[in-house]
Each structure stands twice: as structure tokens, then as C-alpha cells.
C-alpha positions as CSV (number, residue, x, y, z in Angstrom):
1,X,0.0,0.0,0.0
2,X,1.3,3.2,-0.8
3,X,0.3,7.3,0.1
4,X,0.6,9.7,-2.8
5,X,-0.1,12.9,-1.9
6,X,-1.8,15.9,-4.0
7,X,-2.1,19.6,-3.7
8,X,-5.7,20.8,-4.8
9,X,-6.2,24.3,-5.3
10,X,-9.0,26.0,-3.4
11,X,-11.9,26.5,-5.9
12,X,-13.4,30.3,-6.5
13,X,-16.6,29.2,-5.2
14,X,-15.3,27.9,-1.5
15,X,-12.8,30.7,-1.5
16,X,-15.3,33.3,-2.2
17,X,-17.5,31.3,0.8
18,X,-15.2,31.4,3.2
19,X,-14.6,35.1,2.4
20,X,-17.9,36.1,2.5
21,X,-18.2,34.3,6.2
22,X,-15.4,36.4,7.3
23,X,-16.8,39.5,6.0
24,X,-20.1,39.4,6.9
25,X,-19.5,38.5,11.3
26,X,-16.8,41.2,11.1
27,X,-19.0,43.9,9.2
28,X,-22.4,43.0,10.6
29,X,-22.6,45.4,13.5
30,X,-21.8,48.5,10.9
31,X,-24.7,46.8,9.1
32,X,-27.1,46.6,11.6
33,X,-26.5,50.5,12.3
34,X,-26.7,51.7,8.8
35,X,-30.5,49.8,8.5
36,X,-31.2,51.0,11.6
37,X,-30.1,54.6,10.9
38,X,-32.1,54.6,7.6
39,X,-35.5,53.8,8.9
40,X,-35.0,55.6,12.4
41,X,-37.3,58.2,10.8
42,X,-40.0,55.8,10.0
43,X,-42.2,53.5,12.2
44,X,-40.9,50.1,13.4
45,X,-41.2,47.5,10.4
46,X,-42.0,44.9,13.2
47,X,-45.5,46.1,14.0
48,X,-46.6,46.2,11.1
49,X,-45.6,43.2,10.0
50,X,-47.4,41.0,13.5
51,X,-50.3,43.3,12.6
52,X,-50.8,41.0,9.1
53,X,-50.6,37.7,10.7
54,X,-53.4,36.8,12.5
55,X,-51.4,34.5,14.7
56,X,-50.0,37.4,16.7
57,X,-51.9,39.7,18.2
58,X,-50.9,43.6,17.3
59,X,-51.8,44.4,21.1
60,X,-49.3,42.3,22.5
61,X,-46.7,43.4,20.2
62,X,-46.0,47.3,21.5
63,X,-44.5,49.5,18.7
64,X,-40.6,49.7,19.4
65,X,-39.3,53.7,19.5
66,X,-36.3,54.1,16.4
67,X,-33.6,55.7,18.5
68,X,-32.0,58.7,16.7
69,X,-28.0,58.5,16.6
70,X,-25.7,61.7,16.3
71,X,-23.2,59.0,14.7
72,X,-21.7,55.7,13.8
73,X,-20.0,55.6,17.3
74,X,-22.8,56.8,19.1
75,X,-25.1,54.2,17.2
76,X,-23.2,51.5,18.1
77,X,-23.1,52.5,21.9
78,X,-26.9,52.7,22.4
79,X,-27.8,49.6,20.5
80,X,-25.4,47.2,22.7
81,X,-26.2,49.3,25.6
82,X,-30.5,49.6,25.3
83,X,-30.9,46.3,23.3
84,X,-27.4,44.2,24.6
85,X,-24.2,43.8,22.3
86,X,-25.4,40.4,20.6
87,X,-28.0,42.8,18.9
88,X,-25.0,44.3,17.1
89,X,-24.9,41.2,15.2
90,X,-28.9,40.7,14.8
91,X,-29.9,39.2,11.5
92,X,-26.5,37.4,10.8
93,X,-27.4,34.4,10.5
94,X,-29.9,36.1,7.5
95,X,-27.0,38.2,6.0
96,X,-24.8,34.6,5.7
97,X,-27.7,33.1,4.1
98,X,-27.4,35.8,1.7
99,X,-23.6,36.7,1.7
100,X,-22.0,33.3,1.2
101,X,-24.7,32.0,-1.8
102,X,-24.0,35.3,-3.5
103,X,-20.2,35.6,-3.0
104,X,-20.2,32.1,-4.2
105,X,-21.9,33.0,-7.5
106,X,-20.9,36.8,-7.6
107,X,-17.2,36.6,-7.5
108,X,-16.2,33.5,-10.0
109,X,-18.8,34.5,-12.5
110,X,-17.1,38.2,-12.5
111,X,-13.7,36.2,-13.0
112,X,-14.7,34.1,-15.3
113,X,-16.2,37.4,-17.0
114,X,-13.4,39.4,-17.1
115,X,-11.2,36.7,-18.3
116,X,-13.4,36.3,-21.6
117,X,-14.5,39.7,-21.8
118,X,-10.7,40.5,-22.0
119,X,-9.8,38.2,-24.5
120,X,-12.6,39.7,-26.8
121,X,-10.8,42.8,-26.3
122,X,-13.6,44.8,-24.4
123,X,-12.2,47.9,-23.2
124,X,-14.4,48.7,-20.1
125,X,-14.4,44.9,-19.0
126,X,-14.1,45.2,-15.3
127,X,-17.2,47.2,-15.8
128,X,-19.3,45.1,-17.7
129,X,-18.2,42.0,-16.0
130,X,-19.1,43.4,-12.6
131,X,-22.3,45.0,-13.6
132,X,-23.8,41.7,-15.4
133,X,-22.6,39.3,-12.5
134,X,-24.3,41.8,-9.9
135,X,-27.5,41.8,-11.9
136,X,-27.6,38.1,-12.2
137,X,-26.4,37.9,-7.9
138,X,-28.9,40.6,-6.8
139,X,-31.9,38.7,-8.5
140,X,-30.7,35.2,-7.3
141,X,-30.7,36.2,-3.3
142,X,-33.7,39.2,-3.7
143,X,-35.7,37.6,-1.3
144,X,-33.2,36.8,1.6
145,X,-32.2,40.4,1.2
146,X,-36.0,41.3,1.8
147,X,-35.9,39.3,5.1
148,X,-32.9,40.5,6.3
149,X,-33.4,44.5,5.7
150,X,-37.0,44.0,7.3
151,X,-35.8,41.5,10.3
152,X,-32.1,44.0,11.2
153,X,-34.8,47.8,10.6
154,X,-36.5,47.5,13.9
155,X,-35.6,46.2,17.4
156,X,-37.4,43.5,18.5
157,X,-40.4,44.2,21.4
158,X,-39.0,42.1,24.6
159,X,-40.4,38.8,24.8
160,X,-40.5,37.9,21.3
161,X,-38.9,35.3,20.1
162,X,-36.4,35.7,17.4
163,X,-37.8,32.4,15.2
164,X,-41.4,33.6,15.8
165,X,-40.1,37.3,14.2
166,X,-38.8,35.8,11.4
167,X,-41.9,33.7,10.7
168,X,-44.1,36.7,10.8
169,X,-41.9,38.4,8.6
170,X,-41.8,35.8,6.2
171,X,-45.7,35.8,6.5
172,X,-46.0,39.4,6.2
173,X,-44.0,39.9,2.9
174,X,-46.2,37.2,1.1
175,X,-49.5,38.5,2.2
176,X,-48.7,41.7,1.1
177,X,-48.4,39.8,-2.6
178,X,-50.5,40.8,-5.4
179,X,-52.5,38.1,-7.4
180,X,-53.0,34.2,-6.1
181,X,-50.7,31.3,-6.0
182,X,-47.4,31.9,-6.9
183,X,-47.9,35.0,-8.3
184,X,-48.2,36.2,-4.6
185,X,-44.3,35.4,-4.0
186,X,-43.9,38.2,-6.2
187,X,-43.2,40.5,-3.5
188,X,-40.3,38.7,-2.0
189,X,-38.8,40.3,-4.9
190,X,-40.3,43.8,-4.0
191,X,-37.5,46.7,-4.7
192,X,-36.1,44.4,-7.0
193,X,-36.2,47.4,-9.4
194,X,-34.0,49.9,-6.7
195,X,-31.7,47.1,-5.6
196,X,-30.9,46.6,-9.8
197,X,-30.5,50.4,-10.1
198,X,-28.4,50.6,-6.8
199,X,-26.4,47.5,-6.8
200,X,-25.6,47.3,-11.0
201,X,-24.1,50.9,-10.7
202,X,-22.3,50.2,-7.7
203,X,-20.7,46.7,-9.2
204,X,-20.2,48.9,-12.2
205,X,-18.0,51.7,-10.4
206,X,-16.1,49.3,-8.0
207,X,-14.5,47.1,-10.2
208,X,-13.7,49.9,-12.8
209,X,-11.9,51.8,-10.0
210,X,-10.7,48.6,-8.3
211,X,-8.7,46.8,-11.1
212,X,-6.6,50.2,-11.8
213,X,-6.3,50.8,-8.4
214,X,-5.4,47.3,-7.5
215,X,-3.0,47.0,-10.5
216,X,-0.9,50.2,-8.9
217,X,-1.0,48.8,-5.2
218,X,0.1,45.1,-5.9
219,X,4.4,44.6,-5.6
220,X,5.3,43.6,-8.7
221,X,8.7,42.1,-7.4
222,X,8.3,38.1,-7.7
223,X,9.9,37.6,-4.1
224,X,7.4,39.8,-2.5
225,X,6.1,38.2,0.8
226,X,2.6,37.0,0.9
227,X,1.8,40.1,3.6
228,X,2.1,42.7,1.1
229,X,-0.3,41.4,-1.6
230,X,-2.7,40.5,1.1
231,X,-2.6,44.0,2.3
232,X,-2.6,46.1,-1.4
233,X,-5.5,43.7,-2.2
234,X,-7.2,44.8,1.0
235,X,-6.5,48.5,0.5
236,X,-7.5,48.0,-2.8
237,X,-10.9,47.1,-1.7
238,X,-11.2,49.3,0.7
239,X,-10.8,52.1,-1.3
240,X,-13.0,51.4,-4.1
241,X,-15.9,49.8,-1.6
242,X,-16.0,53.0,0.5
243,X,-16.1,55.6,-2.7
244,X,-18.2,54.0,-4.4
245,X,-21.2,53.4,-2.0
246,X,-20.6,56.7,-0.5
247,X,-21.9,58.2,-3.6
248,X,-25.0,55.3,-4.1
249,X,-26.1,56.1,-0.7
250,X,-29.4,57.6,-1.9
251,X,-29.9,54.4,-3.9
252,X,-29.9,52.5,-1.0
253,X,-31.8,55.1,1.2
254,X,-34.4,54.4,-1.1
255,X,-34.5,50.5,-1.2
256,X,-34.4,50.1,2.5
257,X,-37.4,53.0,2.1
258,X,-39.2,50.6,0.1
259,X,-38.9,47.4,2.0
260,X,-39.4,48.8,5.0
261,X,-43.3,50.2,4.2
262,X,-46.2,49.0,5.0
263,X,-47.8,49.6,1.3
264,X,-46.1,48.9,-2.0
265,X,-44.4,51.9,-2.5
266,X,-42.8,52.6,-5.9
267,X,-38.9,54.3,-6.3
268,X,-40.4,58.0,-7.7
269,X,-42.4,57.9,-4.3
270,X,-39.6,56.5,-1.9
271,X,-37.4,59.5,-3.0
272,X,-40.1,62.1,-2.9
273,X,-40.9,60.8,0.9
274,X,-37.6,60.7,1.9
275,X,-36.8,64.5,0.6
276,X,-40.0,65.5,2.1
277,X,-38.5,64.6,5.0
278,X,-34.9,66.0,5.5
279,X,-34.3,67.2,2.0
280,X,-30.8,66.0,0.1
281,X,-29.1,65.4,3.8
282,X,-31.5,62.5,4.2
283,X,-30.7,60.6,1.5
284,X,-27.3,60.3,2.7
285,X,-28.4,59.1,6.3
286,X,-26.3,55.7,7.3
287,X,-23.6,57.4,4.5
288,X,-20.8,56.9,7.4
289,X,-21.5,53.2,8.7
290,X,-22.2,52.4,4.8
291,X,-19.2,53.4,3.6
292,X,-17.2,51.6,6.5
293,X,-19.2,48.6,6.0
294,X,-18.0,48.6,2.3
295,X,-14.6,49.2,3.0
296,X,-14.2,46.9,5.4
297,X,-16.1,44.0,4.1
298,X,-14.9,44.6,0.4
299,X,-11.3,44.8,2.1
300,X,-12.0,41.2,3.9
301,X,-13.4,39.9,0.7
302,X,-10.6,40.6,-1.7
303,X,-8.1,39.9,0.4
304,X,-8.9,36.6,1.5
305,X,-10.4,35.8,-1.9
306,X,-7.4,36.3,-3.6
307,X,-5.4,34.4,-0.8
308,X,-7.3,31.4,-0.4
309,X,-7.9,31.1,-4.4
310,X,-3.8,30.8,-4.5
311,X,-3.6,28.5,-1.8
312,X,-3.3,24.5,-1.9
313,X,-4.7,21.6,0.1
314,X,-2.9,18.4,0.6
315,X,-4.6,15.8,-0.1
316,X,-3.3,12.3,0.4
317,X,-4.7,9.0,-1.5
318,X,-3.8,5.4,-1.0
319,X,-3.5,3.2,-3.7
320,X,-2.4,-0.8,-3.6
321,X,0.1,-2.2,-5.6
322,X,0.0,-5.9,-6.9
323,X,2.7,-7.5,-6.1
């Protein structure tokens, strides 16, 4: 009997996984803040939605006052002090449900993109390549997203249990579906139109300012350590993340807007109630936690993407011999 031993490289797909796990606990309390921050001026979500099932009673399920925050610090400090520091990572286990499938799909599929977008000769590639692998992401996990904006925008009254909340939501969003059968899953996908025209552009921006950016930062000396294209990749990331959803801010003010009311309520009408509201400043509320989010999940992901996509795993086989 005899061992042979292999190296495997790490597929795209686990090592955008295991990226998107990392990103997503270590981001998830600027998360939290920035949903939180964006629908402080509107009514809990959670009402609303215990008021549709007939399950819960809307008496027994007081409305939950949004807490205003002067900043990202001082957000941070009143959720884990009102609500308790685990609520700093509330909805997690939602945003991994969403983060890991679409890293999965989102990253390779821009690779493999790129690679034959480039080799058509296409100019702009890292744009189109990043655009069209958003769009076809964005629609794939819609509904998780849904669940998780709506589950992390209010605090949860005391006593309720988190499973129960997330059933309810669940409920909610269906019966709040136009049509019968499964046309009335429809609105899982509600905002899909907002989350196109905020995530696309974003995609769009990122890589075109990434690649160049990236290209500049990475040591081009062949005995360069490990270390330094770990940390021009993270730079690199956190540069063009934080930019780049700075400016689609409003974008997003308005998708959270929209799957946060109680009624359908279309993108023309999200921004006109938002400006009614606090003018141009509000469309930029939850700017600050956004862009650190960004930066510092888009860091996470693109340097332990690229690391764990160049990395090995032994593998060792046994295999008889006749003698």
C-alpha cells in the first residue's frame, strides 16, 4: 500500500464562501447601524408586519421607539447598551444566508467574465463584468435580502422570540403579494427594481476603479512576501468599496425605504418621501456606517479571496500495488 499525496487548489466558489463568512460577522454590527439609521425616521417595520398575521396579536406586540444617533460611534453605543451587544450582530445568521450563496456565484462569474471579456478585447471589462454578474447575484438572493433589511430595521419588542419574528416576517411579505398562488411570491422580490439600479451601478463603479487601483498597489517584485499582496489587495478594496457606496447612498436610502413600508411603494415615491423629509441630507443618512461597512467587508473579501484562491490543500490517497 502506498500514500501519494496531491495539492488541490481551493476553488473560486469555497474561497469566495469562506470570504464572505469572514466579511459578513466582522462587518455586521456596521450593518445593523446603517439599516437602523435609515429607517429611524420611519415607524418600526416589526409592527406592522405581527399586525398581518393573525397569529400574533398587534396588542401584545407594542411599537418599538427608532432611537435617533448623532453618529456611527454613538449608534453602536446605544444599540449594545438599550438592546445588549449580541444585537450588534442581529440578523447574521440572514445576512450569511445571503452573503455566502452570493459571494459564491458573484465573485467566480465576475472572474470568469473578465477573463473572456478581456480576450474579446472589451475595453471597459471590469465594468461590464461586474455590472452583469451583480445583476444576475442581486436577483438570485432578492428575497433573503427582503428578510434580512425588514428583520435588522427594527428592534425586536421584549419577549418575542427571534424564530417567531422571522416567521411573521416571512408571512408578512407574502401576504402583502398581489394576485394568487405563486404569483403572490412576487413581492419577495419587491424593490427588485431599486436594488438593480443601486447595486448594478455600484458593481459597475467598484471594479472599474478597483482593477486600476489594485494594478498600482500590488508589488510587482516576484519575491514579494505573501503580507504585502494580502494588504494592497485589502487597500485596494477598501478604497474602491467605501467611494463608491458613498456616492450610491441615496440608492440605497431608497431600497431600505421601500422594503421597509407597509404599502407597495414605488422608487419616484420612496425618493419624494424621503426629501419631504430632511431634503438632500437625508438621502445620505447611514452614508458613514455604509461606507465603513463597504470598505471593510470589500477589504476582507478581496483579500482573503485572492489568498485562499492561490492556496493548496494536501490531499493524500492510497493506492495498492499488486505485487
Amino acid at each position: 500500500m502506498a500514500q501519494a499525496t496531491a495539492v488541490a487548489d481551493i476553488s473560486p466558489i469555497a474561497a469566495a464562501s469562506i470570504s464572505a463568512v469572514l466579511s459578513t460577522v466582522i462587518a455586521s454590527p456596521l450593518d445593523v447601524l446603517k439599516t437602523r439609521m435609515q429607517t429611524s425616521q420611519r415607524p418600526s417595520v416589526w409592527p406592522a408586519a405581527a399586525a398581518m398575521h393573525s397569529s400574533v396579536s398587534s396588542q401584545a406586540m407594542p411599537a418599538v421607539v427608532p432611537q435617533q444617533y448623532r453618529n456611527a460611534l454613538d449608534g453602536l453605543i446605544k444599540i449594545a447598551r438599550t438592546e445588549g451587544p449580541g444585537q450588534l450582530w442581529r440578523g447574521t445568521d440572514l445576512s450569511l444566508a445571503v452573503c455566502v450563496p452570493a459571494m459564491a456565484v458573484y465573485f467566480p462569474l465576475y472572474d470568469y467574465s473578465l477573463q473572456h471579456l478581456q480576450l474579446s478585447g472589451v475595453s471597459a471589462a471590469p465594468l461590464v463584468a461586474g455590472a452583469a454578474a451583480r445583476a444576475v447575484t442581486a436577483f438570485a438572493i432578492s428575497p433573503m435580502e427582503l428578510i434580512r433589511v425588514r428583520v435588522q430595521g427594527s428592534a425586536a419588542p421584549a419577549g418575542v422570540p427571534y424564530t417567531q419574528q422571522l416567521i411573521s416576517t416571512v408571512r408578512s411579505i407574502h401576504a402583502q403579494g398581489e394576485g394568487r398562488g405563486i404569483a403572490k411570491f412576487r413581492s419577495f422580490w419587491r424593490g427588485m427594481g431599486v436594488t438593480l439600479a443601486k447595486d448594478v451601478p455600484f458593481a459597475a463603479a467598484y471594479w472599474s476603479v478597483l482593477e486600476p487601483l489594485r494594478a498600482t498597489m500590488l508589488p510587482t517584485d516576484p519575491s514579494a512576501s505573501q503580507a504585502q499582496t494580502i494588504a494592497a489587495n485589502a487597500a485596494a478594496g477598501y478604497g474602491a468599496a467605501a467611494v463608491t457606496a458613498a456616492i450610491t447612498t441615496p440608492l440605497d436610502v431608497a431600497k431600505t425605504r421601500m422594503q421597509t413600508a407597509p404599502q407597495k411603494l414605488g422608487m419616484g415615491a420612496a425618493f419624494k418621501s424621503i426629501m419631504s423629509e430632511g431634503g438632500v441630507r437625508a438621502l445620505y443618512t447611514g452614508a458613514g456606517p455604509r461606507s465603513a461597512r463597504a470598505g471593510c467587508a470589500y477589504a476582507i473579501l478581496m483579500s482573503s479571496y485572492e489568498a485562499f484562491k492561490g492556496m493548496g490543500i494536501t490531499v493524500s490517497t492510497a493506492s495498492a500495488e499488486e505485487q
